[in-house]
N, CA, C and O atoms as a MOPAC input file, in Angstrom:
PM7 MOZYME 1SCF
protein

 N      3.26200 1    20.08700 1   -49.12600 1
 C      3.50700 1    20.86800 1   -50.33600 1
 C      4.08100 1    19.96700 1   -51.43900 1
 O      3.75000 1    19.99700 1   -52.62400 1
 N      4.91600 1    19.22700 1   -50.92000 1
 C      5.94900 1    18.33300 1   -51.93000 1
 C      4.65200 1    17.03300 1   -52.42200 1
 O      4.59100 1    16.49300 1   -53.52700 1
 N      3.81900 1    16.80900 1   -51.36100 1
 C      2.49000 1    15.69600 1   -52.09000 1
 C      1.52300 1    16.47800 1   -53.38700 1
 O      1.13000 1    16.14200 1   -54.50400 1
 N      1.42700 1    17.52500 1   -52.63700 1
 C      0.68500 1    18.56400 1   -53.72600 1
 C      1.31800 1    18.20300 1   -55.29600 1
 O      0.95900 1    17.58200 1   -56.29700 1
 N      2.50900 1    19.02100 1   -54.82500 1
 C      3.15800 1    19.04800 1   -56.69700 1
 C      3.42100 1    18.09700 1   -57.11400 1
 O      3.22300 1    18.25300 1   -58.31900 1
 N      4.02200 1    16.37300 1   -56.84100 1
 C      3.38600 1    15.10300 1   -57.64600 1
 C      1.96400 1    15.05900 1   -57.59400 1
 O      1.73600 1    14.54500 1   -58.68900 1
 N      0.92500 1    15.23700 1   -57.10200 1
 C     -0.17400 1    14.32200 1   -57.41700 1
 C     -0.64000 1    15.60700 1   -58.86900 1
 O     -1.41100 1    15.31100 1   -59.78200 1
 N      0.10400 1    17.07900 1   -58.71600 1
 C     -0.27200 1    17.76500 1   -59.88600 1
 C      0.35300 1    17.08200 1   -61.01600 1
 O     -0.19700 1    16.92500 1   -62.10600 1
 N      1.76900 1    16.59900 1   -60.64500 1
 C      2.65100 1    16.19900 1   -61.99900 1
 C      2.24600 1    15.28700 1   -62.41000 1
 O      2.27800 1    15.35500 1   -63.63900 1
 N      1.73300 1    14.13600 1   -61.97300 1
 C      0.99000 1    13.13700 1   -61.91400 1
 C     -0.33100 1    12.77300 1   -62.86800 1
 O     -0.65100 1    11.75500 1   -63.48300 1
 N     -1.00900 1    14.21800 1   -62.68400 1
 C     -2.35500 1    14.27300 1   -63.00300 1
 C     -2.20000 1    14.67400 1   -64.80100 1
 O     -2.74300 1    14.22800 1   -65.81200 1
 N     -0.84700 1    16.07000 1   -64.45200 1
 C     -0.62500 1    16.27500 1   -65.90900 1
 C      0.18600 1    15.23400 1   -66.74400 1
 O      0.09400 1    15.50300 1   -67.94100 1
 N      0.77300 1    14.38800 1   -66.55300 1
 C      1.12400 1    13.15900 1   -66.98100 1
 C     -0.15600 1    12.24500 1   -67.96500 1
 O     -0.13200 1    11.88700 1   -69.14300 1
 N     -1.34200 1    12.06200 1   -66.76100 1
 C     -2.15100 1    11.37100 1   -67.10700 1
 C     -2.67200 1    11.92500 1   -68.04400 1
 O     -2.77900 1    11.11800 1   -68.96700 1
 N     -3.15600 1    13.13500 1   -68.36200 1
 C     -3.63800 1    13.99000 1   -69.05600 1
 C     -2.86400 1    14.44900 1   -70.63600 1
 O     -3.31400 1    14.96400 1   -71.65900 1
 N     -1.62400 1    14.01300 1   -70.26200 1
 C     -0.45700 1    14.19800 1   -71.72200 1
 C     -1.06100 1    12.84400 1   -72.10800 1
 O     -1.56800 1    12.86000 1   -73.23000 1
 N     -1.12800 1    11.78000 1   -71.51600 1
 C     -1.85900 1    10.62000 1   -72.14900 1
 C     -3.27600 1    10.24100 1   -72.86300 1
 O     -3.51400 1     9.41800 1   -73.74700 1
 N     -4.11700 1    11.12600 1   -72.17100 1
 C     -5.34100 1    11.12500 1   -72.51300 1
 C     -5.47700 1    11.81500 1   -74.15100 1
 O     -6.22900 1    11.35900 1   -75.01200 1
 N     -4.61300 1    12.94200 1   -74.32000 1
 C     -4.31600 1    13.39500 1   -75.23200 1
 C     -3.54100 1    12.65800 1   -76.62700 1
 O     -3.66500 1    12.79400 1   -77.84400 1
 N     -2.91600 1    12.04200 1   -75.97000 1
 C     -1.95200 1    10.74500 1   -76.63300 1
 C     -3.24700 1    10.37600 1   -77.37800 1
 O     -3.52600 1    10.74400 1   -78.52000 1
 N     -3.95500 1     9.64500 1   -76.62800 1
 C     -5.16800 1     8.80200 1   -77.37000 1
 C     -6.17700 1     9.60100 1   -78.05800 1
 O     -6.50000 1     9.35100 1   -79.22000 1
 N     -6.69100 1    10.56600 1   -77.37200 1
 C     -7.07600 1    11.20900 1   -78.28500 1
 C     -7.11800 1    11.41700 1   -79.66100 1
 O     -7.99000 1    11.25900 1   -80.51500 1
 N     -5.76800 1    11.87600 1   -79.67100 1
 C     -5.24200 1    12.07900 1   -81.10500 1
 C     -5.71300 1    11.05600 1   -82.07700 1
 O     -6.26200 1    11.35400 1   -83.13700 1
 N     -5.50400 1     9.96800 1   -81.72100 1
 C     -6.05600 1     8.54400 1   -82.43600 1
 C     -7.04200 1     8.54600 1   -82.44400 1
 O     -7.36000 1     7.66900 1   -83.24700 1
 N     -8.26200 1     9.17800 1   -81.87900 1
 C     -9.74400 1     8.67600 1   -82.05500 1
 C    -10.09600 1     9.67800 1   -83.14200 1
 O     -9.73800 1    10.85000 1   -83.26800 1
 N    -11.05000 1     8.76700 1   -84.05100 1
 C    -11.45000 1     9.10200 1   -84.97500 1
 C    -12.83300 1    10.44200 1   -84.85800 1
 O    -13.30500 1    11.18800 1   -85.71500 1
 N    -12.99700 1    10.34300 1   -84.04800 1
 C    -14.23900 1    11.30900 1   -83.59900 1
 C    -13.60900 1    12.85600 1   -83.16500 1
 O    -14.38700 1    13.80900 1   -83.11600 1
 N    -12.20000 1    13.03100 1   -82.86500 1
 C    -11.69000 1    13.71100 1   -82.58500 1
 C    -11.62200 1    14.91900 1   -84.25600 1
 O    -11.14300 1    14.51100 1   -85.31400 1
 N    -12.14900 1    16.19900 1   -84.09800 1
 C    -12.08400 1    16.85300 1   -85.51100 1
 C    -10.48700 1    17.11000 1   -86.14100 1
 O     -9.54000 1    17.24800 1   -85.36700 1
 N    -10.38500 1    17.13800 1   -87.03100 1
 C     -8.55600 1    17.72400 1   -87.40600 1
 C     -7.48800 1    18.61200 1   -87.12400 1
 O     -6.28800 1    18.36300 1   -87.24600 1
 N     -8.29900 1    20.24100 1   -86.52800 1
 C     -7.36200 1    20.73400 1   -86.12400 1
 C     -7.29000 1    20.60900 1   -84.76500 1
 O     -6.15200 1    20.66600 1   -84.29900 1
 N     -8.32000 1    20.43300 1   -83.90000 1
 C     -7.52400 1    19.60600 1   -82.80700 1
 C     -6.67000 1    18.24400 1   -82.86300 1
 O     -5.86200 1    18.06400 1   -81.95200 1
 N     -6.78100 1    17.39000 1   -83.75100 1
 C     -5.66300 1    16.25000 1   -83.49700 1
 C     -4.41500 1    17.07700 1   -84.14200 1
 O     -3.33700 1    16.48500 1   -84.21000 1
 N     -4.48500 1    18.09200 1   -84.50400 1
 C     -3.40000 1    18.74700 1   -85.15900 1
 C     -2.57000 1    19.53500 1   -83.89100 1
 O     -1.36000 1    19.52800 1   -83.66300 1
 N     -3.49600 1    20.10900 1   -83.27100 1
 C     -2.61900 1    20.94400 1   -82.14000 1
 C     -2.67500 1    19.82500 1   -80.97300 1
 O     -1.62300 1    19.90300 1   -80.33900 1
 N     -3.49000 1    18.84400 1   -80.47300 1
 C     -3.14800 1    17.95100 1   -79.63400 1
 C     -1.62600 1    17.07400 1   -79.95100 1
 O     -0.83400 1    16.88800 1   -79.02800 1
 N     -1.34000 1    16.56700 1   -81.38500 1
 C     -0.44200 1    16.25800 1   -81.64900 1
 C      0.94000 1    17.05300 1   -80.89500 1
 O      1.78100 1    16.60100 1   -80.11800 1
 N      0.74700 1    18.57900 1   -81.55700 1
 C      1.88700 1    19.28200 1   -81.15300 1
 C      1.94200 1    19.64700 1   -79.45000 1
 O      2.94100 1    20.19000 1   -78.97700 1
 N      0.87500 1    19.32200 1   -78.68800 1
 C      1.24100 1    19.49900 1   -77.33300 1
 C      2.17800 1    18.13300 1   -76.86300 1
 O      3.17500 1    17.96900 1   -76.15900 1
 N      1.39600 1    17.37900 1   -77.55500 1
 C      2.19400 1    15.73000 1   -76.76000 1
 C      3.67200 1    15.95000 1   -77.49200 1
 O      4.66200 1    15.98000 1   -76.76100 1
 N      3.77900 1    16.05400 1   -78.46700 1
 C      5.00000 1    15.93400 1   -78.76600 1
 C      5.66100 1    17.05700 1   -78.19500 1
 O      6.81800 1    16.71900 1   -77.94400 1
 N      5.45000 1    18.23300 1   -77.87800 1
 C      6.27900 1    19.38700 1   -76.85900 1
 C      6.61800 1    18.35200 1   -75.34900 1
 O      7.62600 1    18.15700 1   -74.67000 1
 N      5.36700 1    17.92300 1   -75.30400 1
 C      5.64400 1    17.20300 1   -73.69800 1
 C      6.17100 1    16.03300 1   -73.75300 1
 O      6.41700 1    15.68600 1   -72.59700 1
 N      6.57700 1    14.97100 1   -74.74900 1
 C      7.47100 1    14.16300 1   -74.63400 1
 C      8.93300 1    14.74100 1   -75.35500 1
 O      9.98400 1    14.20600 1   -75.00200 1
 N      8.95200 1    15.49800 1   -76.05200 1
 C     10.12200 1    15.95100 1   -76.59500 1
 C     11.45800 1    15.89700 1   -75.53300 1
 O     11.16900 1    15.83500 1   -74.33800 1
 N     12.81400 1    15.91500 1   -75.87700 1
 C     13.32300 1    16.25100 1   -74.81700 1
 C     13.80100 1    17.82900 1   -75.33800 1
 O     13.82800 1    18.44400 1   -74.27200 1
 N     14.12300 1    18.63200 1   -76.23700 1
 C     14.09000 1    20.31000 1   -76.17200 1
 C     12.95100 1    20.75500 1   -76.12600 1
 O     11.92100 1    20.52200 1   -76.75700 1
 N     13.34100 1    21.71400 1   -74.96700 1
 C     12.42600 1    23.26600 1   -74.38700 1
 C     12.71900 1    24.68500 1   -75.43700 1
 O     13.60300 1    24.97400 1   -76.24300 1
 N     11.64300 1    25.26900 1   -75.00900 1
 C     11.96300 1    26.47700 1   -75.67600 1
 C     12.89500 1    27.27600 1   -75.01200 1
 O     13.61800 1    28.16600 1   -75.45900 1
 N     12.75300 1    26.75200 1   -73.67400 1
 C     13.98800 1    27.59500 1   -72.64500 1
 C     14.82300 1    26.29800 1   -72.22700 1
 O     14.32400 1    25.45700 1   -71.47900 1
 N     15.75000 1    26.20700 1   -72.59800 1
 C     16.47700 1    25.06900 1   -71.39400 1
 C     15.99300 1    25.25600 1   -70.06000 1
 O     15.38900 1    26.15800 1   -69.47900 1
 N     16.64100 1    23.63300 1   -69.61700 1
 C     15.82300 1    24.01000 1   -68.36100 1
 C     17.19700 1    23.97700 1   -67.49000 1
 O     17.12000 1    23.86000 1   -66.26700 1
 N     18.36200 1    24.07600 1   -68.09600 1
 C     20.06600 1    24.67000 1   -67.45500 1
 C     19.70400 1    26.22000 1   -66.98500 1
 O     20.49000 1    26.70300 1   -66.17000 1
 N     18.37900 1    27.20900 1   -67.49800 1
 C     18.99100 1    28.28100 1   -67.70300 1
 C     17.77700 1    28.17600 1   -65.80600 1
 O     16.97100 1    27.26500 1   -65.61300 1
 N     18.02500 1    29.26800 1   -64.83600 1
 C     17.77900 1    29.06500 1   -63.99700 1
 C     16.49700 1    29.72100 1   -63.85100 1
 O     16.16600 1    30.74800 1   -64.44300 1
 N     15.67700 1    28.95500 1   -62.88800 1
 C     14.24500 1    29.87400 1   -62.91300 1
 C     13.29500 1    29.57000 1   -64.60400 1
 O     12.50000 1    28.67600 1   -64.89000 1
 N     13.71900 1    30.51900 1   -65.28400 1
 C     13.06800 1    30.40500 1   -66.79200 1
 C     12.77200 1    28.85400 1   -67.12100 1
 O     11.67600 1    28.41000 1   -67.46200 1
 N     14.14500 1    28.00200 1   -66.92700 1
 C     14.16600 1    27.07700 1   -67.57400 1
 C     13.08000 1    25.96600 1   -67.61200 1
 O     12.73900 1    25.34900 1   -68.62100 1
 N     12.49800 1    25.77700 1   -66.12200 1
 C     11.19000 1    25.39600 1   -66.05800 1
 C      9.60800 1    25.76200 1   -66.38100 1
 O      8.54800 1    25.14000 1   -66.31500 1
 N     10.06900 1    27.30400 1   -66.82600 1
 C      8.80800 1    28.12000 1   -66.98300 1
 C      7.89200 1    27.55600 1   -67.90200 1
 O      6.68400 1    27.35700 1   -67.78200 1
 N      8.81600 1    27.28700 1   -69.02200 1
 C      7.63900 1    26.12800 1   -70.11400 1
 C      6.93300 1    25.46700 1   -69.59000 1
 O      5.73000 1    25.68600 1   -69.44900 1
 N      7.80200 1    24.12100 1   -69.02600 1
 C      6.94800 1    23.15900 1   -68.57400 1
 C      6.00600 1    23.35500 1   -67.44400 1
 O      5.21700 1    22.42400 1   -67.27900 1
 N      5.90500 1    24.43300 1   -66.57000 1
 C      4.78900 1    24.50100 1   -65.71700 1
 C      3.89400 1    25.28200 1   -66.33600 1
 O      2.78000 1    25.27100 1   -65.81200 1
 N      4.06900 1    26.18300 1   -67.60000 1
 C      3.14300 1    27.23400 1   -67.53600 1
 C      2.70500 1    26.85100 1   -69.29600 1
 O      1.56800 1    26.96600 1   -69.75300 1
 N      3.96500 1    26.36900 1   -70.09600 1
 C      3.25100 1    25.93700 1   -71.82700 1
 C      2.73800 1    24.83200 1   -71.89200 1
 O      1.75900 1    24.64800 1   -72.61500 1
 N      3.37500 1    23.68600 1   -71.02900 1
 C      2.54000 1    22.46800 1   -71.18000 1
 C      0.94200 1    22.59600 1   -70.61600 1
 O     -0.08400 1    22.58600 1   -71.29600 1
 N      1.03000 1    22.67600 1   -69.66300 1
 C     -0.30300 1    22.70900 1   -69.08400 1
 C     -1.41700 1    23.75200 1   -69.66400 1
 O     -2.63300 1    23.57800 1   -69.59700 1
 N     -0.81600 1    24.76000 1   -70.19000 1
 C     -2.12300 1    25.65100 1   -70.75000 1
 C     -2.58100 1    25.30500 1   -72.33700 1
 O     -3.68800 1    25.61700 1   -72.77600 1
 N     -1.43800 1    24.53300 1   -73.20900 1
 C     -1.44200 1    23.74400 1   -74.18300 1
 C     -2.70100 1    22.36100 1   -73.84900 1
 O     -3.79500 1    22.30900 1   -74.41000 1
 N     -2.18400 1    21.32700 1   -72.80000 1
 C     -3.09900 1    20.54700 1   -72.40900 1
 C     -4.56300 1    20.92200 1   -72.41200 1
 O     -5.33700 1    20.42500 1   -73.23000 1
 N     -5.00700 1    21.93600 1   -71.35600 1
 C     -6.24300 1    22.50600 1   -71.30300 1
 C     -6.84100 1    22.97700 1   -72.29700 1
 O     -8.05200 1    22.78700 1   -72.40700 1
 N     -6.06100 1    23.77000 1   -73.34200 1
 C     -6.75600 1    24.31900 1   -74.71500 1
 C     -7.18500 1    22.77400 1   -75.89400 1
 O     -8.17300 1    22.65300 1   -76.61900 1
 N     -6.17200 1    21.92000 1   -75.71400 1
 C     -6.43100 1    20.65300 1   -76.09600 1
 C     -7.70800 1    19.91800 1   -75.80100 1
 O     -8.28000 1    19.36200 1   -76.73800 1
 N     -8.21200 1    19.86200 1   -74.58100 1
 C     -9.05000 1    19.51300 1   -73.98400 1
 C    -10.31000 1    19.96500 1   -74.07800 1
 O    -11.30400 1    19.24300 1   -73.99400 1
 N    -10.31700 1    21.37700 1   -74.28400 1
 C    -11.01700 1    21.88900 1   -74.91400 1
 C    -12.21400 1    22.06700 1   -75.70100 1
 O    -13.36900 1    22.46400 1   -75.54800 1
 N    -10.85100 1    21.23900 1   -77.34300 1
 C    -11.34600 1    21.00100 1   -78.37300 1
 C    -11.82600 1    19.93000 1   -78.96200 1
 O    -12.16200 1    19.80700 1   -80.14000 1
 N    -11.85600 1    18.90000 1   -77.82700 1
 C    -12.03100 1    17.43400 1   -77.95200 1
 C    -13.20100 1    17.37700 1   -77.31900 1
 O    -13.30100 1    17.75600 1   -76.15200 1
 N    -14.22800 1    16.89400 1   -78.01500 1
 C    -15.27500 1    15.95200 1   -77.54000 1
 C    -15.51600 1    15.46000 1   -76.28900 1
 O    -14.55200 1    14.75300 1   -75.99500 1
 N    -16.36500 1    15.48000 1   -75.35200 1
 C    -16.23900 1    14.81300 1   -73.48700 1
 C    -16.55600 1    13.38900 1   -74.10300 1
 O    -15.67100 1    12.56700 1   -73.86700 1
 N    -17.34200 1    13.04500 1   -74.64400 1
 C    -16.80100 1    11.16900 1   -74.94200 1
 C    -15.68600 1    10.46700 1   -75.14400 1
 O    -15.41600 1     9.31100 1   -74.81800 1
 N    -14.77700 1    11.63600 1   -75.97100 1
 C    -13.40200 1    11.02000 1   -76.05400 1
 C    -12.53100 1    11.51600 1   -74.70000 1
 O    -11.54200 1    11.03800 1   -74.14500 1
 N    -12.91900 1    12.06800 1   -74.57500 1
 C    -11.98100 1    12.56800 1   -73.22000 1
 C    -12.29800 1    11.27800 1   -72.09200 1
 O    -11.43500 1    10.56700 1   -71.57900 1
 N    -13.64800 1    11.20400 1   -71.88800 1
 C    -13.83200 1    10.21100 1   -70.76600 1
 C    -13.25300 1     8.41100 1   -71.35600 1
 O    -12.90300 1     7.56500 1   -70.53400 1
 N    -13.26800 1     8.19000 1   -72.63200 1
 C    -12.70800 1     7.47300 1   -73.02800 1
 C    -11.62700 1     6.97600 1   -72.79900 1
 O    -11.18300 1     5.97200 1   -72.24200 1
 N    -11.12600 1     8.18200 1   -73.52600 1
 C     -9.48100 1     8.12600 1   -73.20900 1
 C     -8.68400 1     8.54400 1   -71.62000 1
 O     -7.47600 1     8.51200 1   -71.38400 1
 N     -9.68400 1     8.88600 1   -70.78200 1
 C     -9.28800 1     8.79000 1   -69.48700 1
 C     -9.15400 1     7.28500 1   -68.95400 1
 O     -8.06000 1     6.94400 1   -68.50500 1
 N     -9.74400 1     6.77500 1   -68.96900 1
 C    -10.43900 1     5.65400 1   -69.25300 1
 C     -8.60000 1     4.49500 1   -69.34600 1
 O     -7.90400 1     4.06100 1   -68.42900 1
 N     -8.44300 1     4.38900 1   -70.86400 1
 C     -7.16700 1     4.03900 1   -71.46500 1
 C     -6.17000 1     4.75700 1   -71.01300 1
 O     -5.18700 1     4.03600 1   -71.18500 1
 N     -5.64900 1     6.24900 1   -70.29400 1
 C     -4.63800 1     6.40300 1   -69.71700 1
 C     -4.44400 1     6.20200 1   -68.34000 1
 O     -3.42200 1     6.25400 1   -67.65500 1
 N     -5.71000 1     5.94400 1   -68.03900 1
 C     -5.26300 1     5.47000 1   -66.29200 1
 C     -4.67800 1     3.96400 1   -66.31800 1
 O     -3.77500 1     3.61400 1   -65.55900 1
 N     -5.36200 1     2.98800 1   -67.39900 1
 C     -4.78300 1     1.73300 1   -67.94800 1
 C     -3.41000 1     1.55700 1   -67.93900 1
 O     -2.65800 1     0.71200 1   -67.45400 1
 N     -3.26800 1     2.57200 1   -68.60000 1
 C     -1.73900 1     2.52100 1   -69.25000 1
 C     -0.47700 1     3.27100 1   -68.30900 1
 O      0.72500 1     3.25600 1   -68.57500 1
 N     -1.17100 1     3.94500 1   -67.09700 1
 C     -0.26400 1     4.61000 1   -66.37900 1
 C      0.05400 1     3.43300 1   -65.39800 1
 O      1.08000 1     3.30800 1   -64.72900 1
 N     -0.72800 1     2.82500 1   -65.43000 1
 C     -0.67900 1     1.40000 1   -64.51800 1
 C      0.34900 1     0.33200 1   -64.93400 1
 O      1.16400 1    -0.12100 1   -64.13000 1
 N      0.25500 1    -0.20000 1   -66.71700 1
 C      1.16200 1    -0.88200 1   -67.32600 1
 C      2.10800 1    -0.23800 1   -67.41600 1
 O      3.10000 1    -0.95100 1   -67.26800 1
 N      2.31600 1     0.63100 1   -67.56200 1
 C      3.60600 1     1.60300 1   -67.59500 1
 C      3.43500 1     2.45000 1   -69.44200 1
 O      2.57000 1     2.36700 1   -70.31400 1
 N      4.17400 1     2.87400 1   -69.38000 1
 C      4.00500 1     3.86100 1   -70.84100 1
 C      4.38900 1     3.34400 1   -71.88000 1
 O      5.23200 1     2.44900 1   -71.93700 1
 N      3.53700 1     4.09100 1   -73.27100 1
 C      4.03200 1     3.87400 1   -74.62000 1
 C      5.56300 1     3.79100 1   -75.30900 1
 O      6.12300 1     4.87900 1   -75.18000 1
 N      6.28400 1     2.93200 1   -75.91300 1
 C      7.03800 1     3.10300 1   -76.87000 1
 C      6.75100 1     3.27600 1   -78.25300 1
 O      6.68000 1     2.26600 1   -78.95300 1
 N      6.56800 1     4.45200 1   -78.77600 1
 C      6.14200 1     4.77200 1   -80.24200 1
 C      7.44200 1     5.28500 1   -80.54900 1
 O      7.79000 1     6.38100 1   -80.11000 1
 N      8.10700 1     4.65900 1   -81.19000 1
 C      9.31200 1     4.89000 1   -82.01900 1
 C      9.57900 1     5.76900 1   -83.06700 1
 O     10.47300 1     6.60800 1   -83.18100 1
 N      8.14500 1     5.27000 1   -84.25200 1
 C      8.11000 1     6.21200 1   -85.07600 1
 C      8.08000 1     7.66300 1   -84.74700 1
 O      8.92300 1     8.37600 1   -85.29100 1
 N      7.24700 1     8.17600 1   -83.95500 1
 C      6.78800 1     9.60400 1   -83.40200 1
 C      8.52200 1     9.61600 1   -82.48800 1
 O      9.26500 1    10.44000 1   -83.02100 1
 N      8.89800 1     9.19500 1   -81.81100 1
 C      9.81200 1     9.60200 1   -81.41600 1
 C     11.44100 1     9.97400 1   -82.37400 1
 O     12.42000 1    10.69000 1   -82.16200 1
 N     11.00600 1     9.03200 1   -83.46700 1
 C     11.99000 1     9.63800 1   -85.07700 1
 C     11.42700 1    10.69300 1   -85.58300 1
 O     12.05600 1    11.53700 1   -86.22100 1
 N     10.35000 1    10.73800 1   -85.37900 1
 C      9.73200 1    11.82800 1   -86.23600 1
 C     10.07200 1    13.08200 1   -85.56900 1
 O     10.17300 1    14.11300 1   -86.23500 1
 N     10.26300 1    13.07400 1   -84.27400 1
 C     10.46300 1    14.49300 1   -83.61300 1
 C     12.07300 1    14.76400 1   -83.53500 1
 O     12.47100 1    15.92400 1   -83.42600 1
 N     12.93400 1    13.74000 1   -83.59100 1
 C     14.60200 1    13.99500 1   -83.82200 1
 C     14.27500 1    14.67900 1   -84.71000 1
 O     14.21400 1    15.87300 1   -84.41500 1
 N     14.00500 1    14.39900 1   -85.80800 1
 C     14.09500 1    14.59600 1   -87.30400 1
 C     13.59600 1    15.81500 1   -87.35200 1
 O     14.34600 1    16.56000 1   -87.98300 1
 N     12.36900 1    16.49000 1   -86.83600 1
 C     12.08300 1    17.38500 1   -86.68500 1
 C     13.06800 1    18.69800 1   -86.03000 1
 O     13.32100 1    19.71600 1   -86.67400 1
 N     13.50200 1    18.46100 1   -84.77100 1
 C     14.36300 1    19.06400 1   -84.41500 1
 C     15.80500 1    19.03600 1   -84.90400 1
 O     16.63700 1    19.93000 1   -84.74700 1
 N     15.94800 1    18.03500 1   -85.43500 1
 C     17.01900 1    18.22700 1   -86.29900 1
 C     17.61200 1    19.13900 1   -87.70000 1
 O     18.70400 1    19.56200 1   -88.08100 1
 N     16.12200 1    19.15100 1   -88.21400 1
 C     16.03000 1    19.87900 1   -89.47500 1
 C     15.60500 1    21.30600 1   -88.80300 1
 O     15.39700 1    22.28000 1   -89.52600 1
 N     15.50400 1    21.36800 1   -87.60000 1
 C     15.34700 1    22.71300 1   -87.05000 1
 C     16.41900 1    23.74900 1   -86.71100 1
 O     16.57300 1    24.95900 1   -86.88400 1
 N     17.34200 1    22.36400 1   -85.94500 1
 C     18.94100 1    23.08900 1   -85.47700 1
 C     19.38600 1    23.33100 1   -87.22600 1
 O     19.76800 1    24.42200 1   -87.64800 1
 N     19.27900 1    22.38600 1   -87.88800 1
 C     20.37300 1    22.60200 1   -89.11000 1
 C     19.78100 1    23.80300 1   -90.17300 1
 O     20.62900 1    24.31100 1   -90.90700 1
 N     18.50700 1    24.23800 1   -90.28500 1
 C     17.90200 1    25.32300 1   -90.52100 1
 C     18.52500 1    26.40100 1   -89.98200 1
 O     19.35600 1    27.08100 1   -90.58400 1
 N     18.11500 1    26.60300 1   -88.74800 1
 C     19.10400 1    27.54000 1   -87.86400 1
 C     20.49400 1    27.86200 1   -88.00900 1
 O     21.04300 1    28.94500 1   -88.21000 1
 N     21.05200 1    26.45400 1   -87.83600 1
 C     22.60300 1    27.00600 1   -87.97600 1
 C     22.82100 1    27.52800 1   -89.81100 1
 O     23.95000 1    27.86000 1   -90.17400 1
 N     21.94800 1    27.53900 1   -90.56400 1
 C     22.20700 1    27.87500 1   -91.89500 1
 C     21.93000 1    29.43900 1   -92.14500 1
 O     22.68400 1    30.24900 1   -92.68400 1
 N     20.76600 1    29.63100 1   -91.66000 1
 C     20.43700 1    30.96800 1   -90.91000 1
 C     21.47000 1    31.77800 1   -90.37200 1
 O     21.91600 1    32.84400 1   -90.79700 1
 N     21.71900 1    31.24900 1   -89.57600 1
 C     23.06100 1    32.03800 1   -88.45400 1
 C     24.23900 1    32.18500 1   -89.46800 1
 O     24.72400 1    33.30600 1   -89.62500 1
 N     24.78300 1    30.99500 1   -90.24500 1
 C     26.00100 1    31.24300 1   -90.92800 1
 C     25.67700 1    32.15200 1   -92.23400 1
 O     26.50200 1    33.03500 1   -92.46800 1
 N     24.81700 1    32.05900 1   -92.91300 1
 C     23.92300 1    33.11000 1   -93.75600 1
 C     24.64600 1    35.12800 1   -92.88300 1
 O     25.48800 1    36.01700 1   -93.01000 1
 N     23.89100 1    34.83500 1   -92.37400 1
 C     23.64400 1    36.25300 1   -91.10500 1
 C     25.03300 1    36.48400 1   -91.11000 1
 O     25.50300 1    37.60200 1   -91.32600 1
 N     25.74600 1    35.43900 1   -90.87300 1
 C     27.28600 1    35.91000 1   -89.93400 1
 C     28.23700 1    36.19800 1   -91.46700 1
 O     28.98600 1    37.17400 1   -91.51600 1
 N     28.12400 1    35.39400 1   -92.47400 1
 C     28.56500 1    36.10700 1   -94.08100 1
 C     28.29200 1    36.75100 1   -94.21100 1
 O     28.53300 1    37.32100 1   -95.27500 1

């Protein structure tokens, strides 16, 4: 059972990657690199829509939003780029993974201007 669920986590890993590249290929149309974007960045992000402190729920995202996000991604992409970019993430699962810095500022920043939205909201509400 316990081989089962890595070689699944595993697979969806590879597959958050394939998507990775994706995004970059030019053959790929816009609003899929638009919603492929927002799956990879949900799946490297480190906030959930549920913590994953809260018990049970907290994982519910990641087994049930990532992966149905992935598949709708997949979708909308081209099978040349997909086999492509299968291709380049099995590569790269081998070298080990991306450091993209920028995208990883870009999503603080994002969530940042999200909490501080929020808490402006809330103190709004609570005046």
């Amino acid at each position: 059972m316990l081989n089962k669920i890595r070689a699944w986590a595993k697979n969806l890993k590879k597959y958050v990657f394939v998507l990775y590249f994706a995004y970059k290929d030019h053959r790929v149309p816009w609003y899929a690199k638009v919603f492929t974007a927002c799956v990879v960045a949900y799946a490297f992000s480190p906030i959930d829509l549920i913590p994953d402190f809260i018990p049970v729920f907290g994982y519910l995202d990641d087994i049930i939003i990532v992966p149905l996000g992935i598949k709708l991604a997949l979708k909308m992409i081209p099978k040349a780029v997909i086999k492509d970019c299968e291709e380049k993430a099995e590569e790269l699962m081998v070298k080990g993974k991306p450091k993209n810095w920028l995208v990883g500022t870009l999503i603080i920043i994002f969530w940042g201007i999200l909490l501080i939205w929020g808490s402006m909201a809330i103190y709004q509400y609570i005046k």
